[in-house]
SEZAGU-595588 format. One record per residue (C-alpha): residue number from 1; residue in one letter; x negated, y negated, z negated. Coordinates in steps of 0.5 Angstrom, whole numbers, plus 500, padded with zeros to 3 digits. Layout:
resi:resn:east:north:up
NUM:a:X:Y:Z
...
***
This chain:
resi:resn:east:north:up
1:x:111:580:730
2:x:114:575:735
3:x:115:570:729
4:x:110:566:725
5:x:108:570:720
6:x:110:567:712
7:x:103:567:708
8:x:104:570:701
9:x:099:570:698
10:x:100:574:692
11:x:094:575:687
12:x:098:579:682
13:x:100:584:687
14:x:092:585:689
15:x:090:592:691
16:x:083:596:691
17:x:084:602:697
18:x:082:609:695
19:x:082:614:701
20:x:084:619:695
21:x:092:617:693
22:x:094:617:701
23:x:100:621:701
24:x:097:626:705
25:x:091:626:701
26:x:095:628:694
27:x:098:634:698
28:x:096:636:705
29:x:099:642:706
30:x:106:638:705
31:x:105:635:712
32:x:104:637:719
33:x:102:632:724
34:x:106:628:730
35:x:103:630:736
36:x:107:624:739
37:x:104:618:735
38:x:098:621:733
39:x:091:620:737
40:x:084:620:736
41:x:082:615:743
42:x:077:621:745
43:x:080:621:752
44:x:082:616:756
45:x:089:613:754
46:x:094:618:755
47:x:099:614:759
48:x:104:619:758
49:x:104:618:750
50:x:102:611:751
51:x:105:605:755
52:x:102:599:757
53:x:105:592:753
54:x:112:592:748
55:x:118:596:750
56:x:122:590:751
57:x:117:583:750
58:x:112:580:755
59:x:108:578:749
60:x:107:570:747
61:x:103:565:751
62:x:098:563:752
63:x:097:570:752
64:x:102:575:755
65:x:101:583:756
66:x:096:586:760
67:x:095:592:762
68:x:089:597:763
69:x:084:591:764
70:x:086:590:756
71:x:087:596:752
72:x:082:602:755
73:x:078:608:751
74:x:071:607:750
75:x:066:610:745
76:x:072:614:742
77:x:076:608:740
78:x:081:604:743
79:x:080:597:746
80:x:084:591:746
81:x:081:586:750
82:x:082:579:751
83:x:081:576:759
84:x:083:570:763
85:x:088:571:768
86:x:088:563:769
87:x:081:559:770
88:x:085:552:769
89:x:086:554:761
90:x:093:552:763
91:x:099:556:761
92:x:099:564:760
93:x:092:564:762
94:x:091:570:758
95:x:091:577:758
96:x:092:580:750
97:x:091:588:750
98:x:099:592:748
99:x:100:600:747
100:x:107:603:745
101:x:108:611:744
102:x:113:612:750
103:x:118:616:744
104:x:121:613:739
105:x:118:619:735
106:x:117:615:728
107:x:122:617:723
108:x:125:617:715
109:x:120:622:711
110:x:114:621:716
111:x:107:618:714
112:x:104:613:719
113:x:096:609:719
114:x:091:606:722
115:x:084:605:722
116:x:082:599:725
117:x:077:593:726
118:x:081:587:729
119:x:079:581:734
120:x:074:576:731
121:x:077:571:736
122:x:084:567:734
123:x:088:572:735
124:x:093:577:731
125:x:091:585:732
126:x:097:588:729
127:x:100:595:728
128:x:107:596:727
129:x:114:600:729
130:x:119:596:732
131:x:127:599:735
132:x:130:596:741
133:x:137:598:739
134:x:143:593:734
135:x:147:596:729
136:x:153:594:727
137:x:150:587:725
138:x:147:586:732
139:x:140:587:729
140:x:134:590:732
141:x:128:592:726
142:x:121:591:726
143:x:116:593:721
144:x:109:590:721
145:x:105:594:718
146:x:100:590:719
147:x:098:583:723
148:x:091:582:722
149:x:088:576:724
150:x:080:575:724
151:x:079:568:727
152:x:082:564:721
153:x:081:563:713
154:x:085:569:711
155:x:081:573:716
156:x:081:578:709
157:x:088:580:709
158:x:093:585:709
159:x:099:582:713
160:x:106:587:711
161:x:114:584:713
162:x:120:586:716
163:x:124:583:721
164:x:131:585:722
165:x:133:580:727
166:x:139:578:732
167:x:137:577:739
168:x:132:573:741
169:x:130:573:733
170:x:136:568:731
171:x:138:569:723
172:x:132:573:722
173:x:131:575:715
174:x:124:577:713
175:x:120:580:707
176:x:113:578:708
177:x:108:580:703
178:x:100:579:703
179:x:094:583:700
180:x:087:582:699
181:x:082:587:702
182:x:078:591:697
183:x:070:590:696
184:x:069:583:699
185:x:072:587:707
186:x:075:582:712
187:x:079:585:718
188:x:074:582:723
189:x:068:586:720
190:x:070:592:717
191:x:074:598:719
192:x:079:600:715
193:x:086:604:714
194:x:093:601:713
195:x:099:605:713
196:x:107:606:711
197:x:111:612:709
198:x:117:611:711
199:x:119:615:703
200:x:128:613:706
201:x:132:611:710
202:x:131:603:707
203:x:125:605:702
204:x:118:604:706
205:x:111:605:702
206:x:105:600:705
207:x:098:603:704
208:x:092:600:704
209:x:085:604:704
210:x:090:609:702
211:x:093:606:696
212:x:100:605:695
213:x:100:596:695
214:x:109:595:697
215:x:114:598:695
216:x:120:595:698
217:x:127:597:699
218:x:128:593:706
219:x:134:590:709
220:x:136:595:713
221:x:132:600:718
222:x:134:603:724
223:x:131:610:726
224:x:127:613:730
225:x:122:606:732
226:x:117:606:737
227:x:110:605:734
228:x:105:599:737
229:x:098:597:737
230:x:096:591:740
231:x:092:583:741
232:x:097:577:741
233:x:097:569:740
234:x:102:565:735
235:x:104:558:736
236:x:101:556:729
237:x:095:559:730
238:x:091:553:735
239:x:087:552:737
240:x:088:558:742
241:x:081:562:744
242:x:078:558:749
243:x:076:561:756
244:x:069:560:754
245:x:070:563:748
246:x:074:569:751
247:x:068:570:757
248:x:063:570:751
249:x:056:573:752
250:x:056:580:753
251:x:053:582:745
252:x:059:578:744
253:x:064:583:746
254:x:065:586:740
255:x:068:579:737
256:x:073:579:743
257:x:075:586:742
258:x:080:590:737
259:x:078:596:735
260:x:082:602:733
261:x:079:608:731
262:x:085:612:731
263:x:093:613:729
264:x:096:618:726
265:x:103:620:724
266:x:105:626:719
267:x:112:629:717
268:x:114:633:712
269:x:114:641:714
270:x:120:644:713
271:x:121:647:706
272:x:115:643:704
273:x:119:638:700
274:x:118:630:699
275:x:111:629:699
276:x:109:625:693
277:x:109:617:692
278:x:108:612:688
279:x:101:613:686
280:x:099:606:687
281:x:095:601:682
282:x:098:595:682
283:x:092:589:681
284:x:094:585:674
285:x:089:579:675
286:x:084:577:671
287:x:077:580:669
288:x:075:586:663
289:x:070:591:662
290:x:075:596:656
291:x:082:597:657
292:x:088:599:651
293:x:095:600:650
294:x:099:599:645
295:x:106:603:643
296:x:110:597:647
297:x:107:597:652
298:x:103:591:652
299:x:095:592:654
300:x:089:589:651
301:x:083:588:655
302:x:074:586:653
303:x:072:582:657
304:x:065:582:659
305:x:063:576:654
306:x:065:579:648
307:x:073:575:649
308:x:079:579:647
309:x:086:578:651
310:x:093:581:650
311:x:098:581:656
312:x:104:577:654
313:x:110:578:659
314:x:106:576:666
315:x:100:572:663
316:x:093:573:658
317:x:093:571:651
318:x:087:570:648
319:x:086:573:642
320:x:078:572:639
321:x:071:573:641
322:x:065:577:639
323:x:070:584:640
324:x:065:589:643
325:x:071:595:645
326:x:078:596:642
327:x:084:600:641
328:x:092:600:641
329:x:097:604:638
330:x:102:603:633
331:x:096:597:630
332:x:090:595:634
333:x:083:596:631
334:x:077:593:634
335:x:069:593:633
336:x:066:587:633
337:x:059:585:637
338:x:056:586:630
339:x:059:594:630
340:x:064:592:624
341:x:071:595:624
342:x:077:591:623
343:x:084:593:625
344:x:091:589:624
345:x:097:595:623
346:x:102:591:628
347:x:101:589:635
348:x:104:582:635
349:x:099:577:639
350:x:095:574:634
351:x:087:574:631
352:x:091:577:624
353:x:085:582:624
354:x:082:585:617
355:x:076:588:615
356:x:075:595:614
357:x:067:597:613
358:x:064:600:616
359:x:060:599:623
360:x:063:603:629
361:x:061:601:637
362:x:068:606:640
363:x:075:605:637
364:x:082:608:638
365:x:089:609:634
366:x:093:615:634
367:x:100:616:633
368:x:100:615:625
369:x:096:608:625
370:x:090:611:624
371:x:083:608:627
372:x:078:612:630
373:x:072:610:631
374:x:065:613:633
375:x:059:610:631
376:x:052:609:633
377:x:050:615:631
378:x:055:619:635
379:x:059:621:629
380:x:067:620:629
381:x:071:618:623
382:x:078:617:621
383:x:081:612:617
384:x:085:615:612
385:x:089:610:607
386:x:083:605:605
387:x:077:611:606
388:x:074:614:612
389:x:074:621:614
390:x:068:624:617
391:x:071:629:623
392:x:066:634:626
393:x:063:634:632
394:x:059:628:636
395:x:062:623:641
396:x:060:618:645
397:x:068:616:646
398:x:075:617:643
399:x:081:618:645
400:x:089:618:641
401:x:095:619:644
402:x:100:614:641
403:x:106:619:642
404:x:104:626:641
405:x:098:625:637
406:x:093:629:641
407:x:085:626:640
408:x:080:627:645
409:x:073:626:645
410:x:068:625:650
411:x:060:628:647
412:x:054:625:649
413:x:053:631:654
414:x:059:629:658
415:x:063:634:656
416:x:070:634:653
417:x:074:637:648
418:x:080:637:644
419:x:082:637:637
420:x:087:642:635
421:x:088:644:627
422:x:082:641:624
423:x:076:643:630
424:x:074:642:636
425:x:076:646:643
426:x:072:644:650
427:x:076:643:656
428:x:074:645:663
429:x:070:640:667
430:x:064:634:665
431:x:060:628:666
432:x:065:625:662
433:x:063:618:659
434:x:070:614:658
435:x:077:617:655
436:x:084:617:653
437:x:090:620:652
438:x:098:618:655
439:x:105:620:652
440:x:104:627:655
441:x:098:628:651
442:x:094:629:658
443:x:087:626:657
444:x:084:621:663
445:x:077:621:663
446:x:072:616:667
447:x:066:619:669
448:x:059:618:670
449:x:060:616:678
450:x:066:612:676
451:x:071:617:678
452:x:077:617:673
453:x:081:624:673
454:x:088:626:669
455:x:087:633:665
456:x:091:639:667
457:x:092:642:660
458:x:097:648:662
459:x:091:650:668
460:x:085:648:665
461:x:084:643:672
462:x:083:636:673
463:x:086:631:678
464:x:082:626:682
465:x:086:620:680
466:x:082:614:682
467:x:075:611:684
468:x:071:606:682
469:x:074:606:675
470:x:070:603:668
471:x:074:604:663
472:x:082:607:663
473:x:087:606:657
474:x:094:609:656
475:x:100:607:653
476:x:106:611:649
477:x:111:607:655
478:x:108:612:660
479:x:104:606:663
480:x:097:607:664
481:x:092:602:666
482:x:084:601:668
483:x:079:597:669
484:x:075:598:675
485:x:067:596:676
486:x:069:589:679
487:x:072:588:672
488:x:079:586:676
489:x:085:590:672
490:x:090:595:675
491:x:096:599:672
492:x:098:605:676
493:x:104:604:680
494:x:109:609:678
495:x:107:610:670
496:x:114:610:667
497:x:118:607:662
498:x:121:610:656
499:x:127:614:659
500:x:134:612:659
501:x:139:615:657
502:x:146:614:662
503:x:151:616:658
504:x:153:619:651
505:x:160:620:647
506:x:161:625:641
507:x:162:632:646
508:x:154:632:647
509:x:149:628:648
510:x:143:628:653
511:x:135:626:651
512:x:127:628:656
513:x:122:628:653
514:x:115:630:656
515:x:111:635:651
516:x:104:636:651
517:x:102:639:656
518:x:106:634:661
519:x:112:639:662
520:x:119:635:661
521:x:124:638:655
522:x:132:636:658
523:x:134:637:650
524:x:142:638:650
525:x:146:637:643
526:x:153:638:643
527:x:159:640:639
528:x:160:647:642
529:x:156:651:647
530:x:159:653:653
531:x:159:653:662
532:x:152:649:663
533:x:150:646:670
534:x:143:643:671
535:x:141:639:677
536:x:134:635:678
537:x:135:631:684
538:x:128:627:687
539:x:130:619:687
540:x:125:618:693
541:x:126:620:700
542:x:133:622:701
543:x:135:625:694
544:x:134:632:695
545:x:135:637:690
546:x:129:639:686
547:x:132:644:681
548:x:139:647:679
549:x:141:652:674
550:x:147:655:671
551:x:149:659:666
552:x:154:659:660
553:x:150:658:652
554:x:153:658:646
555:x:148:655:643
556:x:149:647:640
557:x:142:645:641
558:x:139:647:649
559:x:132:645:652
560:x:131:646:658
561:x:124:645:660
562:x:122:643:668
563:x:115:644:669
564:x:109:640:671
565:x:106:643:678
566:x:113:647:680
567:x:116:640:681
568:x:111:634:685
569:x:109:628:680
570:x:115:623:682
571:x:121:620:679
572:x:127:625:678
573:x:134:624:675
574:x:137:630:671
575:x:145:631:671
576:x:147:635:667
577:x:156:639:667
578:x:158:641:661
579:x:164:644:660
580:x:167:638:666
581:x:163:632:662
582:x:157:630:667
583:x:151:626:664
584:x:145:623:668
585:x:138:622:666
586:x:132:618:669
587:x:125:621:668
588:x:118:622:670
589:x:113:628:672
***
């Protein structure tokens, strides 16, 4: 933060927070608090955990650090209060609010957030990490996890860099990145939660609101880093707040002051394992009410006026008007306004559509091709060769994985049921009114209160995955994608590509394929059997072993199944020895 800040106003990576996708909110009991950087603000400020100012900076004129003038507890919070030092307006005629924790006690594994309102006057209000010491390079580290800033324009931002600077911050080298707050907030006038997991030793996570926005491998990080709460002044950012704006009337006191709600600061509990990441929804920009996959990969969105687009690379397509809802796959059906079905048995970017008959209000299509909709009635049908088969039951919407042919339906109760061998069999939970069905053959349901939750089919439970949710799609890539009650567009973070296969000669050969109920099947087919080693190894954090097994088979066609629940949701690569050859493989749970 001793720098001027490089905007980056990046629209396409734009983020809408839910508290529920924190790392520590997916998995509590992983993580134990950090009692060195973690404070409520409850008490008056406890010197011995905290220290006035920067361990090694004065601070910035016009404004340099004060001392407890300028960073006090009241009401619960902590203060960072502006003051004049100087009448005359000349100089360092300010005092800003600074606090560090007195230890280096932020380390790799750890979580870390903030919630805070930040100053309404022309200043930053910042919370960062920062290390005084050099590596080999002569560098010193900063992470900014963010630098708010209420007086200007962009006073809706969420402001993330790091810095690795020489001394006196010569030939730094920094990766800034910026957000949009969600739900109109601004930093000014809204409480709202930032933090970092420092995932490994160059990887570090940035949430906002509690959602995954950056994933950034870094320049270098160096470890453990103090942690920093602050107010200060920025060369750009003239001109700098008056004495009569700083000495404002008493109900201004608020627009002067940052307020901190609290810090806290988790690490993993021993034997806990890697917490788990990525579950982030990154913003694709645009606008749409209904959202679908096709088996490339490629969404293809409804927008509210009835105008239907198709993602090309990083941009929208427009395909046609009067679509009232769509479904991908294999093909891509639609409805109309008018409730006719037309479908078109590719999924190239073009309005090539053909009627089929019939009236429908919901489509989707199955990993055959085949369209299902369900009509104003609430009766479902199949598209069979040129016929349409009546499929018991009613429903409100359907569902179709493009990869392992599970259909779901959603009823006009709410409830929710699973086709298997010609009949319907109901799941656990209600209340749903959207649904559809990724390659592993999980349903995600949007429910009546917006809340969009992944099915468990081994358990029979469902995962609260994301607020604020109209219409959610998803692709035999492994992406998902939703839209939200805003109409923006996200795609979730972490959803994988088709696996890739590292290696493969004549002495065997090496596959993942996820099956129905979300496990992972290492298929293994070789010439001859032998001396078998398994290992599964987490790509984040530190790369730790995650399973092993060794056993000697004779058979030439081996699965070993890795099941969803022993293993955390994440991204794992698989090595596999056999009889001395190595091959890897990349998944995810």
């Amino acid at each position: 933060m001793k720098t001027k800040y490089l905007f980056t106003l990046l629209v396409y990576l734009t983020f809408l927070g839910v508290t529920a996708q924190s790392p520590i909110q997916q998995n509590p009991g992983a993580w134990e608090a950090v009692p060195e950087i973690t404070d409520e603000f409850n008490n008056p400020l406890n010197t011995n955990k905290w220290k006035f100012g920067h361990p090694f900076w004065k601070g910035r004129t016009p404004c340099l650090f004060g001392q407890g003038r300028n960073a006090y507890t009241r009401d619960g919070e902590l203060w960072m209060e502006t003051s004049v030092q100087n009448r005359n307006g000349q100089g360092d005629y300010l005092r800003c609010g600074a606090i560090y924790s007195a230890s280096k006690a932020m380390k790799q594994g750890m979580y870390i957030e903030a919630q805070y309102k930040a100053s309404g006057l022309r200043i930053g209000s910042g919370f960062w990490l920062v290390n005084n010491d050099l590596d080999a390079n002569r560098r010193a580290d900063e992470i900014d996890i963010q630098e708010a800033f209420g007086g200007i324009a962009s006073r809706n931002q969420h402001n993330t860099n790091v810095h690795n600077p020489q001394p006196n911050f010569t030939n730094d080298q920094p990766q800034p990145q910026s957000f949009t707050l969600p739900n109109g907030k601004t930093v000014s006038t809204d409480f709202v939660t930032y933090g970092l997991h420092w995932v490994g030793r160059s990887r570090i996570h940035f949430y906002l609101d509690g959602n995954l926005v950056r994933d950034l491998v870094t320049n270098s990080t160096l470890e453990p880093m103090h942690a920093l709460l602050n107010t200060e002044t920025y060369s750009w950012m003239t001109p700098f707040p008056s004495i009569q704006q700083v000495e404002g009337a008493i109900d201004n006191r608020y627009q002067k002051v940052a307020r901190f709600k609290y810090i806290r600061t988790w690490k993993p509990k021993s034997g806990g394992g890697n917490p788990p990441g990525g579950s982030g929804w990154v913003e694709i920009g645009g606008g749409a009410s209904n959202v679908s996959v096709d088996n490339a990969g490629k969404a293809w969105v409804v927008a509210a006026g009835g105008q239907m687009y198709a993602r090309n690379g990083n941009s929208w397509s427009f395909i046609r008007g009067n679509v009232q809802d769509a479904g991908a796959g294999l093909g891509v059906s639609i409805t109309e306004t008018n409730s006719q079905i037309s479908s078109k048995n590719n999924n190239s970017i073009n309005n090539n559509f053909s009627r089929l008959g019939g009236t429908a209000l919901k489509v989707d299509v199955d990993n055959q091709g085949r369209t299902w909709v369900v009509n104003a009635g609430n009766q479902i049908y199949r598209r069979d060769g040129g016929n349409w088969t009546r499929i018991p039951g009613n429903a409100v919407d359907i569902g179709c994985s493009g990869t392992s042919g599970s259909i779901y339906r959603v009823d006009s109760s709410g409830r929710i049921f699973f086709y298997n061998n010609n009949s319907w069999s109901q799941t656990s939970g209600g209340g749903a009114t959207r649904v559809d069905v990724d390659r592993q053959g999980r349903a995600w349901v949007v429910t009546n209160n917006n809340t969009l939750y992944r099915y468990n089919s081994s358990n029979n439970t469902w995962t609260n995955m994301r607020q604020n949710v109209n219409d959610v799609g998803c692709g035999t890539d492994g992406s998902v994608w939703i839209t939200d009650v805003n109409t923006k567009i996200y795609r979730m973070a972490n959803a994988a590509k088709s696996v890739k296969i590292t290696s493969d000669t004549s002495a065997f050969s090496l596959s993942a394929v996820h099956e129905r109920y979300g496990n992972i099947d290492l298929n293994i087919k070789s010439q001859n059997g032998g001396d078998l080693k398994v290992d599964v190894y987490s790509v984040l954090g530190s790369g730790q072993k995650v399973y092993s097994k060794s056993f000697n088979t004779p058979s030439t066609n081996l699965t070993v199944r890795l099941i969803e629940g022993t293993l955390a949701s994440g991204m794992y690569i698989a090595k596999v020895v056999l009889n001395g050859e190595t091959k890897t493989i990349k998944f995810v749970l």
